[in-house]
N, C-alpha and C positions, 0 to 999 in steps of 0.2 A: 607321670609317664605310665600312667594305666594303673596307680592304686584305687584302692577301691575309699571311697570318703569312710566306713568303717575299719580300715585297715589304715590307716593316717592315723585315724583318731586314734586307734589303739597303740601304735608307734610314740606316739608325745606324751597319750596317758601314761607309759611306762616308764618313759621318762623321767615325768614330773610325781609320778607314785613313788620312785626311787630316791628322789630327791627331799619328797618329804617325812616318808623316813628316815631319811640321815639324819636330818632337820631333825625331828621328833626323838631320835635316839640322844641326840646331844645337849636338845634343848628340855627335856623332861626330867630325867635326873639332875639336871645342873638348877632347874624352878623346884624342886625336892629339897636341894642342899640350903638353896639360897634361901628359900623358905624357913625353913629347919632354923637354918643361925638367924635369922631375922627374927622369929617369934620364942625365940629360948629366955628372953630375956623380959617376957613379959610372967606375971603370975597366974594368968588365967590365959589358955592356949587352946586353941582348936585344932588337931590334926585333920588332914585331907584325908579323905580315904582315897585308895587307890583310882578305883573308877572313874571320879572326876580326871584324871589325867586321859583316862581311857575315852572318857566323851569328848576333851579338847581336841584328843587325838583324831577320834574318828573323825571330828565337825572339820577338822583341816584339810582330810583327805577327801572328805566328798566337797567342800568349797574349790579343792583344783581339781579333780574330776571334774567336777561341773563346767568350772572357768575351762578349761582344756578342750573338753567337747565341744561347748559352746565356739569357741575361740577356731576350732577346726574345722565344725562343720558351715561355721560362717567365710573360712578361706577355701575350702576345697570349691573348686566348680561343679557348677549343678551337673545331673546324670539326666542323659536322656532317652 
């Protein structure tokens, strides 16, 4: 009804950015714990550093960005 295909997209990206955040809030700490008690019990252990959570983070965020855009600018009708 008159948005504009950048103004859709931005609408669902906000969406789906909120989303994977919660996601990412719930699910990062809780791969931290599990982690944690999983490898306590071996004698030779490797700690993650932080960042790596930080890189699975971002690669999530821009794969539905991506999927999002793509997905909206392929349902919105063309402009003429």
């Amino acid at each position: 009804m008159g948005a504009s295909v950048g103004g859709i997209i931005r609408l669902f990206a906000r969406d789906y950015v909120k989303l994977a955040a919660v996601s990412m809030c719930i699910g990062i700490p809780m791969a931290i714990w599990l982690q944690h008690r999983w490898l306590q019990d071996f004698a030779l252990r490797a700690d993650m550093p932080w960042w790596i959570y930080s890189l699975a983070g971002g690669a999530i965020l821009l794969v539905a960005l991506f999927t999002v855009g793509l997905q909206s600018a392929r349902a919105a009708p063309p402009t003429r």
